[in-house]
C-alpha positions as a Markdown table, in Angstrom:
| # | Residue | x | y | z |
|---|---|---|---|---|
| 1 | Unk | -13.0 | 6.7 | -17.9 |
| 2 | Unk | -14.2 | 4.8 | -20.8 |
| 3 | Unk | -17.4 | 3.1 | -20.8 |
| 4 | Unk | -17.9 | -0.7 | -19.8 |
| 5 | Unk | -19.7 | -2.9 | -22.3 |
| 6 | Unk | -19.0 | -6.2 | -21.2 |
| 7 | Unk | -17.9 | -7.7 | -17.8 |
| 8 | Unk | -16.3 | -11.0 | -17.0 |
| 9 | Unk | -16.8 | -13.2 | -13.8 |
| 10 | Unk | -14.9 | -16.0 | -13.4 |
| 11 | Unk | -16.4 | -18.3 | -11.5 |
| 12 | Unk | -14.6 | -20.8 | -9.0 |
| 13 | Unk | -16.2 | -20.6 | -5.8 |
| 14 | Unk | -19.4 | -19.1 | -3.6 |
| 15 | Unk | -17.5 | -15.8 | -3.0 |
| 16 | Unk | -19.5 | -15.3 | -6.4 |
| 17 | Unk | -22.6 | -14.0 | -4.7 |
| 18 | Unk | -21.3 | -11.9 | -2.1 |
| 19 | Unk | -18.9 | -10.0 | -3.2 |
| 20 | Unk | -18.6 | -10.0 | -7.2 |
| 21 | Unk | -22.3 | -10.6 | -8.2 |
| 22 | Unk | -23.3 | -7.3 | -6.4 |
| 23 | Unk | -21.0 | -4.8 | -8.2 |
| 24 | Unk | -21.2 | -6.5 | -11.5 |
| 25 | Unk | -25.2 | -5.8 | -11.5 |
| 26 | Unk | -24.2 | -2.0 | -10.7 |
| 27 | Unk | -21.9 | -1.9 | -13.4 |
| 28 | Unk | -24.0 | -3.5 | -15.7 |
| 29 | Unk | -27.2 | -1.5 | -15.0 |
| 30 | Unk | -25.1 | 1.9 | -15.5 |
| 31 | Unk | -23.7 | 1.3 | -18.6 |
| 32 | Unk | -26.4 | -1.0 | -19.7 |
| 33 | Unk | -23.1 | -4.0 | -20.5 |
| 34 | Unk | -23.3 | -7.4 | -21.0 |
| 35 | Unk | -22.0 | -9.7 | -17.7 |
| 36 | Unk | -20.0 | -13.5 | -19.1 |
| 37 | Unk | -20.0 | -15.9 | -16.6 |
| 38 | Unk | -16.9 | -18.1 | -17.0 |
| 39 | Unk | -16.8 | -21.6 | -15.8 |
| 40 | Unk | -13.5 | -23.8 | -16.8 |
| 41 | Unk | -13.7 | -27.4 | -16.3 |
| 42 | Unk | -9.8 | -28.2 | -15.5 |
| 43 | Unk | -8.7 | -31.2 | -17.2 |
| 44 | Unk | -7.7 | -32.6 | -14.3 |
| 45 | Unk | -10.5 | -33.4 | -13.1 |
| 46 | Unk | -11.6 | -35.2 | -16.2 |
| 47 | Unk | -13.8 | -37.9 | -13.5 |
| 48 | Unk | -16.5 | -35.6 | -11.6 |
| 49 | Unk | -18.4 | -37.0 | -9.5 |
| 50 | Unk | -22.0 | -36.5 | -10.0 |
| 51 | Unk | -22.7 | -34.2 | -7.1 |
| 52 | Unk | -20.1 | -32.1 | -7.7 |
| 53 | Unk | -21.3 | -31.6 | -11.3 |
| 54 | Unk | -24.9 | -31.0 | -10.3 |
| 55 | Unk | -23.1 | -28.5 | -7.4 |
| 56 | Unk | -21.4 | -26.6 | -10.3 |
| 57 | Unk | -24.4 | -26.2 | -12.8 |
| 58 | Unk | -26.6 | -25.0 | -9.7 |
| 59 | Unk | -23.9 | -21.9 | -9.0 |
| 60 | Unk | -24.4 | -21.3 | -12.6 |
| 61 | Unk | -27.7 | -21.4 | -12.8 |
| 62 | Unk | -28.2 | -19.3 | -9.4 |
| 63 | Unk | -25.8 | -16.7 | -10.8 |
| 64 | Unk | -28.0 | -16.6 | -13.8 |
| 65 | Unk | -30.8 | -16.4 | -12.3 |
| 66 | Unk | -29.6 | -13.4 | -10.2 |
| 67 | Unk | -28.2 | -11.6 | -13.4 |
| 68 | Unk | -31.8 | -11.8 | -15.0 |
| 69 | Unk | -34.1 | -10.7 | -12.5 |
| 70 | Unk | -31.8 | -7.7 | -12.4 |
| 71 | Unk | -32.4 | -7.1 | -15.9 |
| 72 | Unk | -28.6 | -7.9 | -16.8 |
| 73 | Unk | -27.6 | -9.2 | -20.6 |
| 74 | Unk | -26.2 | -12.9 | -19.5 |
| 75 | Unk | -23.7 | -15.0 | -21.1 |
| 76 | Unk | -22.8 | -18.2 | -19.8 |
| 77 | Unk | -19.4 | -19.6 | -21.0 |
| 78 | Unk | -18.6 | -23.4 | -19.5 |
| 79 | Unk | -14.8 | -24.2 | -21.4 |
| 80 | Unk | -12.7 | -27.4 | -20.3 |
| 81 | Unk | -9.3 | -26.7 | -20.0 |
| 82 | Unk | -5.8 | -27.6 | -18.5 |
| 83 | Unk | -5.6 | -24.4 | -17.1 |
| 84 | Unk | -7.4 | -21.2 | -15.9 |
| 85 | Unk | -5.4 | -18.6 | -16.5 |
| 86 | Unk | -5.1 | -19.3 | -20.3 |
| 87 | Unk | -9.2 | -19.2 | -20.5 |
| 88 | Unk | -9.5 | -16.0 | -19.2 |
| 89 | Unk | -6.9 | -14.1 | -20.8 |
| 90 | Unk | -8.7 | -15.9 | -24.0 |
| 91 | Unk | -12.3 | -15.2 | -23.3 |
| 92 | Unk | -10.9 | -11.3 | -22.3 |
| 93 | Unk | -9.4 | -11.1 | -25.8 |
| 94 | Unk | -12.6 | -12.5 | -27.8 |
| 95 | Unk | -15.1 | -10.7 | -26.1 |
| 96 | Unk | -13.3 | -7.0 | -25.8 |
| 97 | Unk | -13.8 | -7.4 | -22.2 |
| 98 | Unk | -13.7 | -3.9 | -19.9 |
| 99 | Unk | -14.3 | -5.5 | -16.5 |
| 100 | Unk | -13.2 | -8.5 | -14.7 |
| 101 | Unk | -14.2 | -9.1 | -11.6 |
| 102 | Unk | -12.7 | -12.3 | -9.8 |
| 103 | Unk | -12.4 | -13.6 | -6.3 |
| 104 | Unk | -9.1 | -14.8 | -4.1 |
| 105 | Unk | -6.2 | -16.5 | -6.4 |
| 106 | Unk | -3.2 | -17.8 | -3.8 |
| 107 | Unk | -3.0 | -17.0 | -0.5 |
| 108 | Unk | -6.3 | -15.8 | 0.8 |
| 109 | Unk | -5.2 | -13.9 | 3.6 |
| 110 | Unk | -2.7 | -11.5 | 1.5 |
| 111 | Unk | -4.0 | -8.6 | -0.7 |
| 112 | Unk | -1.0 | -8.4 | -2.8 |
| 113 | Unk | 0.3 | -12.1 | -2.7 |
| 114 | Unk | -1.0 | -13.4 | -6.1 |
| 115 | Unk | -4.4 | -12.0 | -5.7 |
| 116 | Unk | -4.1 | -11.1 | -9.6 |
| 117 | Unk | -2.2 | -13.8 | -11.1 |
| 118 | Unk | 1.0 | -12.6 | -12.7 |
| 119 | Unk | -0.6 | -13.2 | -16.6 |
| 120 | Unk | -3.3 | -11.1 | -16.6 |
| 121 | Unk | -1.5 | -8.1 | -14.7 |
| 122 | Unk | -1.0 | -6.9 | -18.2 |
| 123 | Unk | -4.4 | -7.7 | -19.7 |
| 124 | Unk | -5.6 | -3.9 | -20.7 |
| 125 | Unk | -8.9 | -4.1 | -19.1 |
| 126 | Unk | -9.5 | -3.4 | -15.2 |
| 127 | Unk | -10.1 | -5.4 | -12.5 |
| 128 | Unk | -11.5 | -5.4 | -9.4 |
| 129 | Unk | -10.8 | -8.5 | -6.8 |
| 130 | Unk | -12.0 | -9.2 | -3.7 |
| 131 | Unk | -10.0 | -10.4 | -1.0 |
| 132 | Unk | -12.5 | -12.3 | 0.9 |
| 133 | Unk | -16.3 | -13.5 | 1.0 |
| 134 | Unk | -18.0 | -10.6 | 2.0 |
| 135 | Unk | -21.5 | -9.0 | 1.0 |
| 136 | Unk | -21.2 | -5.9 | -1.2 |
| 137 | Unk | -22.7 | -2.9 | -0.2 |
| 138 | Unk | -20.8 | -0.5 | 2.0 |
| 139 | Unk | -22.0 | 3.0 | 3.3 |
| 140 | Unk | -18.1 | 4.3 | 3.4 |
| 141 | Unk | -15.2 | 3.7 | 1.2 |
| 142 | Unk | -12.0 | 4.2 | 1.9 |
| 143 | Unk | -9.6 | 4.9 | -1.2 |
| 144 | Unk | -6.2 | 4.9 | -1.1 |
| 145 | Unk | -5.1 | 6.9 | -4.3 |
| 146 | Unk | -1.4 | 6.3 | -4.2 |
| 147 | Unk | -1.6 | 7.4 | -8.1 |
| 148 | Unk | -3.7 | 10.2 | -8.8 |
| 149 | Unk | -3.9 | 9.5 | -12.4 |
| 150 | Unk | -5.6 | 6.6 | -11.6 |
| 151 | Unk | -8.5 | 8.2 | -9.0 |
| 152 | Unk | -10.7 | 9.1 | -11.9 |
| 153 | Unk | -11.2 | 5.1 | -12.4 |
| 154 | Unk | -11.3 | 4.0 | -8.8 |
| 155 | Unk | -13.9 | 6.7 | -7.7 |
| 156 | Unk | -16.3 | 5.1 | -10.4 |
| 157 | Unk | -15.4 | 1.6 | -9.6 |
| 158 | Unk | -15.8 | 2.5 | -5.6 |
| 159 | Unk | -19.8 | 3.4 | -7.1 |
| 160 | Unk | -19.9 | -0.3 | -7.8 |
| 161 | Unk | -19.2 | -1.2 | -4.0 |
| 162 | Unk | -22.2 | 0.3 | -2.7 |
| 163 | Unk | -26.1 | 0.4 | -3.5 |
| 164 | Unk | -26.4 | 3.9 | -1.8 |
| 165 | Unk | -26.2 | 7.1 | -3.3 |
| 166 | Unk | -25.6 | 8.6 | 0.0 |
| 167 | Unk | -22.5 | 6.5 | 1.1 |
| 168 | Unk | -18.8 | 8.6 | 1.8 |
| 169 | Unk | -15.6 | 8.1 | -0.2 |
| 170 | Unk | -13.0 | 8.8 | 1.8 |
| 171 | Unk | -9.9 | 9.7 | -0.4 |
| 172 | Unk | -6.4 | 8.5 | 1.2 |
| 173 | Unk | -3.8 | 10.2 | -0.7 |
| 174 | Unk | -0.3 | 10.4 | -0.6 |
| 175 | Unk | 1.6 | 10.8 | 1.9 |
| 176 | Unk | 4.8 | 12.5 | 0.5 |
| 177 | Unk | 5.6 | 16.1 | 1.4 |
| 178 | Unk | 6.8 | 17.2 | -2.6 |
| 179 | Unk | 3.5 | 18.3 | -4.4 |
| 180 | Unk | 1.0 | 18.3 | -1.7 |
| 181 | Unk | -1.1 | 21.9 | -2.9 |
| 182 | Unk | -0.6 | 20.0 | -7.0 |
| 183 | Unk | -2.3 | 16.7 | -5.0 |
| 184 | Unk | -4.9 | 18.8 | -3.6 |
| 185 | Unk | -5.7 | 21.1 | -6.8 |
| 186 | Unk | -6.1 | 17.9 | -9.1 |
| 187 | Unk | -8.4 | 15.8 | -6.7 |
| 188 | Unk | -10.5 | 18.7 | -5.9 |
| 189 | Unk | -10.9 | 18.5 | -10.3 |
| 190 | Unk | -11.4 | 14.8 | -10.0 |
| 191 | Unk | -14.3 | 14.9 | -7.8 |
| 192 | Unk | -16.1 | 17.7 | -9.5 |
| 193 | Unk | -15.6 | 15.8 | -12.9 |
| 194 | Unk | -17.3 | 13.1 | -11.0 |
| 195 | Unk | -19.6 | 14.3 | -9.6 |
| 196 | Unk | -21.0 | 15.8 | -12.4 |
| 197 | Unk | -20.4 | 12.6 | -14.6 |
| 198 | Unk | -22.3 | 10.9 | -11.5 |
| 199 | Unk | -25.9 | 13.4 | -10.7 |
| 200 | Unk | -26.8 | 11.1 | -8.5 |
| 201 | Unk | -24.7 | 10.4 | -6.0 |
| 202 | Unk | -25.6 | 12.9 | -3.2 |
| 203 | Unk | -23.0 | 11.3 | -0.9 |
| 204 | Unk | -19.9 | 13.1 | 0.5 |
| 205 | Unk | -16.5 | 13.2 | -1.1 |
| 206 | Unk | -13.5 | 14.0 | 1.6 |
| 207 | Unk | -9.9 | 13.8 | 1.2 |
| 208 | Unk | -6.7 | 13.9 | 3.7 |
| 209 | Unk | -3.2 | 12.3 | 3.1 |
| 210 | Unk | -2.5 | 9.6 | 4.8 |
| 211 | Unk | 0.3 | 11.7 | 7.4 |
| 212 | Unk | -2.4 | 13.8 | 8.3 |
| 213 | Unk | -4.4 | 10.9 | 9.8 |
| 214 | Unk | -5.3 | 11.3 | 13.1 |
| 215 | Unk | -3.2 | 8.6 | 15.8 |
| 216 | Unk | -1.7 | 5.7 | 14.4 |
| 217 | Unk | -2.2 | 5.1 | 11.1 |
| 218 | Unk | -3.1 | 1.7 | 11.6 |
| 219 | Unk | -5.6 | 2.7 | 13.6 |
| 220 | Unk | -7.7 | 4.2 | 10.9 |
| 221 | Unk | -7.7 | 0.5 | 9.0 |
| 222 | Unk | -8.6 | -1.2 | 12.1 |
| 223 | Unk | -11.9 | -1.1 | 12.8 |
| 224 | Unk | -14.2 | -4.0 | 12.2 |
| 225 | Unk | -16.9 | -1.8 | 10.7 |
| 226 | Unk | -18.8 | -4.4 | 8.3 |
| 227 | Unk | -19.8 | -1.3 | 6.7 |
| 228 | Unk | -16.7 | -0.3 | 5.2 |
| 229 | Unk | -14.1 | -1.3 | 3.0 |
| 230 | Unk | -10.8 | 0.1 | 1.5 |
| 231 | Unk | -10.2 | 0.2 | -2.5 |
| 232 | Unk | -6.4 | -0.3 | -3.1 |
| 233 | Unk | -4.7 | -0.1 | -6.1 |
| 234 | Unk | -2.5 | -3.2 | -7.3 |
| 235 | Unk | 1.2 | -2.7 | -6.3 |
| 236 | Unk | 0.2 | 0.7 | -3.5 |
| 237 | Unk | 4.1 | 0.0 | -2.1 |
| 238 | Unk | 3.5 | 3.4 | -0.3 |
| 239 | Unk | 1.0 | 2.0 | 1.4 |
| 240 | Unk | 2.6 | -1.0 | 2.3 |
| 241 | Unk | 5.7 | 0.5 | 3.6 |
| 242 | Unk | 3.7 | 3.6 | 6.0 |
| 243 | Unk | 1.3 | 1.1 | 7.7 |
| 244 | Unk | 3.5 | -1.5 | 8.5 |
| 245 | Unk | 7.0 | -0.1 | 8.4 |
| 246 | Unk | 8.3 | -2.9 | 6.6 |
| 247 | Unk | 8.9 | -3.1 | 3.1 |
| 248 | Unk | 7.8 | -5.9 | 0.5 |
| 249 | Unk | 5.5 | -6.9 | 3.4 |
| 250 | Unk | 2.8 | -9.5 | 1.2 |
| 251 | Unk | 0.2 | -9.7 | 3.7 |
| 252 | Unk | 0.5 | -6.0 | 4.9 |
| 253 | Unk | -3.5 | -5.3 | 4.7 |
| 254 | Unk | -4.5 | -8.8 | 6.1 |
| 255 | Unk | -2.3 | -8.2 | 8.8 |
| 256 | Unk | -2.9 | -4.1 | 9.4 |
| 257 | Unk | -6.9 | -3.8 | 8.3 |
| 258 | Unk | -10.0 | -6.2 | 9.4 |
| 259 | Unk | -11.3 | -4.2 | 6.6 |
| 260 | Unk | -13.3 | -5.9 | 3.6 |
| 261 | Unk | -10.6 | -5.1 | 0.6 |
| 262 | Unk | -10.6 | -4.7 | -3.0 |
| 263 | Unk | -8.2 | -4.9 | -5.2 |
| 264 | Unk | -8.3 | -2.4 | -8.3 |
| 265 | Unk | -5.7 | -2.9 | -11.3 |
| 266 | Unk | -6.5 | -0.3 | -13.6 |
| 267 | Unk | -6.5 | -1.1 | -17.8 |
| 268 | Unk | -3.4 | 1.0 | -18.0 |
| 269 | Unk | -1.0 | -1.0 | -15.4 |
């Protein structure tokens, strides 16, 4: 994958700190990048009050802070505008951005119900959202690599999840019956090429397709294991359609994982 040099955060809310703070430092320490924080001022609310202005320049400034003592380059971007969208797609463009990471956008209990809003689905940069508020540093990851092409990217962006080089990616792959020793040849190449790329992860690798799983396959994202979370990537209808047996199901994770989930939408979408 190609390297990241600078990351964008959009800031709205306090599920800054816990969940998109974390693997932006990781990110930004490995390929030494530069992290924007984005703030937008919506011009409808052109009357703040004062404790709600002092409230937004303290996130800033506590993000900031954060970034520095972990040796991150920091920019701090603060833009008043009608809407947010417009501001990020902008600020992407301007600053050759590799990275976004954002928080919840719509419904915050649906994974693929306008967590990334329809204009920057194109934007040819990746980005990883989080579903809910949740602090970042998982021992096991589970990734469900619907497209194989795309695995390369998510296994480095799953390194971003965790601050262990001893934690277990779990590979989900899938499930079809058409290509299954092809599947198996090419991941087995992936991880290699990563872990080669990646010396110091000493953690374990494993793979299974999603039929194999043992049980019910909801089962397997059931857990409440704090410790664990599942990388999905953007518009996984197989996924959708095996755990829940409905199709065009929105809320299919929220309703079949108590998993911490991220969302991955890789440059090439």
């Amino acid at each position: 994958m190609a390297d990241i040099n600078t990351i964008l955060i959009p800031i709205k809310g306090p599920d800054l700190f816990e969940s998109l703070l974390p693997p932006a430092i990781r990110a930004a320490n490995k390929y030494e990048a530069k992290v924007i924080l984005l703030h937008v001022w919506e011009t409808f609310d052109s009357n703040p009050s004062s404790e709600r202005i002092e409230d937004r320049q303290h996130m800033l400034d506590e993000a900031e802070e954060i970034l520095e003592k972990a040796h991150c380059k920091t920019e701090i971007l603060i833009k008043k505008k009608h809407k947010y969208i417009p501001v990020i797609k902008e600020v992407v463009q301007e600053n050759d951005v590799n990275l976004i990471l954002m928080g919840n956008h719509g419904n915050k209990t649906a994974i693929f119900n306008n967590e990334i809003p329809h204009r920057l689905q194109k934007m040819h940069c990746n980005i990883l959202a989080s579903r809910m508020r949740v602090e970042c540093d998982f021992e096991k990851i589970a990734i469900l690599a619907d497209d194989l092409n795309v695995l390369p990217s998510m296994l480095e962006h799953a390194t971003f999840l965790t601050s262990s080089d001893q934690s277990v990616f779990h590979i989900i792959f899938d499930f079809l019956e058409k290509n299954v020793n092809e599947d198996l040849d090419f991941i087995k190449a992936q991880v290699e090429t990563f872990k080669q790329n990646n010396s110091h992860f000493k953690g374990e690798i494993k793979y299974t397709r999603l039929k194999a799983l043992p049980g019910d396959h909801t089962q397997f994202f059931s857990s409440n294991d704090k410790k664990t979370c599942i990388l999905i990537r953007y518009q996984g209808n197989w996924v959708e359609q095996l755990l829940t047996g409905r199709i065009n199901n929105p809320d299919m994770i929220a309703q079949s994982t108590a998993y911490p989930t991220y969302l991955f939408k890789p440059a090439s979408l």
